[in-house]
C-alpha positions as CSV (number, residue, x, y, z in Angstrom):
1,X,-5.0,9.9,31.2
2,X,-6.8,7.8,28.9
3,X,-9.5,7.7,30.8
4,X,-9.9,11.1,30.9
5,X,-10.1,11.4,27.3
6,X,-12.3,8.8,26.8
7,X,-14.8,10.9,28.6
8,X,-14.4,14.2,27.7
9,X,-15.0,12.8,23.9
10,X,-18.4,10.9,25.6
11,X,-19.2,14.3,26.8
12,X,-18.6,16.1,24.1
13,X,-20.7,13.7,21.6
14,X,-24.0,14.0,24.2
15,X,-23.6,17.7,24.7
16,X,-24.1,18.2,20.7
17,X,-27.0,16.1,21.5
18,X,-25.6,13.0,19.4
19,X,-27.4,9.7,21.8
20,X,-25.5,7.2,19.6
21,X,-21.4,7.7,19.8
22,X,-20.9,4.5,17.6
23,X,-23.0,5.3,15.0
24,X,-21.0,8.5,14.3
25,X,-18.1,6.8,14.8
26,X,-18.8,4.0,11.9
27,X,-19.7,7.6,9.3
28,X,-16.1,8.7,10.6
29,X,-14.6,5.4,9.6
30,X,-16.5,5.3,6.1
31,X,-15.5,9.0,5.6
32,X,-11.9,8.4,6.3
33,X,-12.2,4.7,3.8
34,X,-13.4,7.1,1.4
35,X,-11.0,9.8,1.7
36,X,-8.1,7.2,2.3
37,X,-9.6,5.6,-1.9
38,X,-9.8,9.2,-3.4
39,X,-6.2,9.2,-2.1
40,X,-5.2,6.3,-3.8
41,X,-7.0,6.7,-6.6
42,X,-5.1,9.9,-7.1
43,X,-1.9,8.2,-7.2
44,X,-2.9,4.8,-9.6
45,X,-3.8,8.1,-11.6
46,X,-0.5,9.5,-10.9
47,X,1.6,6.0,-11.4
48,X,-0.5,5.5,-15.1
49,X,0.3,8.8,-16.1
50,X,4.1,9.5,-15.5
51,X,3.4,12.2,-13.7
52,X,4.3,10.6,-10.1
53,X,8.3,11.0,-9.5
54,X,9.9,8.6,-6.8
55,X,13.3,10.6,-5.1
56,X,15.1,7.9,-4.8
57,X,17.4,9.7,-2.6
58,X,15.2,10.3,0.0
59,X,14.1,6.9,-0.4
60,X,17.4,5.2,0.3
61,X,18.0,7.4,3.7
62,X,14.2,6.5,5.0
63,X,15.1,2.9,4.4
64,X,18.9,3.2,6.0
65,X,17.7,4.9,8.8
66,X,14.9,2.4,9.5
67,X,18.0,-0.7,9.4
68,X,19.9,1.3,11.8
């Protein structure tokens, strides 16, 4: 199955007539870095501010349920 996918996304990158997979692949990578900052910078902003509430609540269950 993995094969399989591998492919089709080969084919898929030289029927749009892209000759270098990689290349696009790094852009992708630096794309999602720089989506992955604007993220974070939104929160620091968030954190500074006050404006960024932590439930606490829902908090504690996540963590429980991970021990269990």
């Amino acid at each position: 199955m993995i094969s399989q996918l591998n492919s089709a996304g080969i084919k898929t990158a030289y029927q749009n007539g892209n000759t270098e997979p990689k290349a696009n692949a790094k852009k992708t990578q630096e794309m999602n870095k720089e989506a992955d900052m604007s993220k974070v910078d939104t929160l620091k902003e968030s954190i500074q501010s006050g404006q960024y509430k932590i439930n606490l609540e829902a908090l504690s269950k996540r963590i429980a349920d991970e021990l269990m």
